[in-house]
C-alpha positions in Angstrom: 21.1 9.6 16.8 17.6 10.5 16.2 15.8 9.2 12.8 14.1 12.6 12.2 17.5 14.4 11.6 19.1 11.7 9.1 18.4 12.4 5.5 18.0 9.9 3.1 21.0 9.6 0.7 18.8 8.9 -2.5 18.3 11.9 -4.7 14.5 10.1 -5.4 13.8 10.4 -1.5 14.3 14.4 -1.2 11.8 15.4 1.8 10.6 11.8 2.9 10.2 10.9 6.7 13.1 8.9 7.5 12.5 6.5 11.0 13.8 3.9 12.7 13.1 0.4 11.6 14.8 -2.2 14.2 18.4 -3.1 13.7 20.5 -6.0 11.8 24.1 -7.7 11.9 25.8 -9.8 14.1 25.1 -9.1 18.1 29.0 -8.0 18.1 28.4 -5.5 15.6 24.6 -4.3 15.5 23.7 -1.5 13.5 20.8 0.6 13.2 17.9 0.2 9.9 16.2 3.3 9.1 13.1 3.1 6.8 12.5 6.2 4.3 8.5 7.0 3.3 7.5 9.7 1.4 5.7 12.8 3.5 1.7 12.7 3.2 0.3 13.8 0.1 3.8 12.9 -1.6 1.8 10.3 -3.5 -1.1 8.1 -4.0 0.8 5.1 -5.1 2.9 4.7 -2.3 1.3 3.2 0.0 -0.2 0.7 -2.2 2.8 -0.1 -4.1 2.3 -3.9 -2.9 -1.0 -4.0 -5.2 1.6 -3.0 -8.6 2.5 -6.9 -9.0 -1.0 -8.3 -9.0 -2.6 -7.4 -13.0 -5.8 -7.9 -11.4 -5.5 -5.5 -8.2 -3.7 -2.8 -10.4 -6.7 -2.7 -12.6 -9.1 -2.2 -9.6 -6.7 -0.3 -7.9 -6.3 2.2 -11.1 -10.3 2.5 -11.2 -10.6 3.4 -8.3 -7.7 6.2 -8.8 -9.7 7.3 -11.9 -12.8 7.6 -9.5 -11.2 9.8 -7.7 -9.6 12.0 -10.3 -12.9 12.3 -12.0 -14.2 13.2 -8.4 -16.7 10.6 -8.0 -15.3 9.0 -5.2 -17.5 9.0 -2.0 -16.9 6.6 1.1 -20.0 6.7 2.4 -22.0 5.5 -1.1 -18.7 2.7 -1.2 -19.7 1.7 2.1 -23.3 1.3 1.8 -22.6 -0.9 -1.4 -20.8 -2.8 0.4 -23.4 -3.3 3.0 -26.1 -3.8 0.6 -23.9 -6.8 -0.9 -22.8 -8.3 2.5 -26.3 -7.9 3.6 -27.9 -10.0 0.5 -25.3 -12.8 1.2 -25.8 -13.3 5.2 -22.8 -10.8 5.4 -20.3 -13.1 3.7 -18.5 -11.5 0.9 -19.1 -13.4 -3.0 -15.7 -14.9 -3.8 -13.2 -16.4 -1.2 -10.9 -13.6 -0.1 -7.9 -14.9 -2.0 -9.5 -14.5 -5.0 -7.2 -11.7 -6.1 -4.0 -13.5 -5.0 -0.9 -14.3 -7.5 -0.1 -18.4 -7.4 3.2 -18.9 -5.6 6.1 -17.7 -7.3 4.1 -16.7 -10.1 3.1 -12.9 -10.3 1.2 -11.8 -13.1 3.4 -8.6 -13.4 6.8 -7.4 -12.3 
């Protein structure tokens, strides 16, 4: 059976790309996963829906949303403040890259 003619049975998942994603159970009895994503341009959030447990990545995460919205968002000025700052630091980045990271079994929102 091909993934791109299975629907997904959730009501919430109306239009989404359904495709395979490996298979689980017992070798004896094997059964196909499928994996449902919303289409592109379904929604902005999707994607980074990791980031929504993490107070302090939601926050940056939600500016940079209202950048775009307000249409201020350009790659190319992000990326050349981002070189200017690598660039002052011997192209090492301020804080370790963790910095942003929940302790263990602790998430800061759920």
């Amino acid at each position: 059976m091909s993934a791109t003619r299975v629907k997904c049975p959730r009501p919430e998942h109306a239009g989404s790309r359904v495709k395979l994603d490996g298979t689980y159970g017992k070798s004896s009895h094997r059964r196909q996963r499928y994996k449902c994503s919303p289409r592109r341009g379904g929604t902005a959030l999707y994607p980074r829906r990791y980031a929504l447990k993490n107070r302090e990545r939601l926050n940056r995460l939600l500016m940079l949303l209202q950048l775009h919205v307000n249409g201020d968002d350009d790659a190319e000025v992000y990326a050349k403040a981002i070189r200017t700052q690598l660039e002052s630091n011997g192209g090492r980045p301020l804080g370790c890259r963790r910095a942003l990271a929940d302790p263990a079994n602790s998430p800061s929102l759920r």
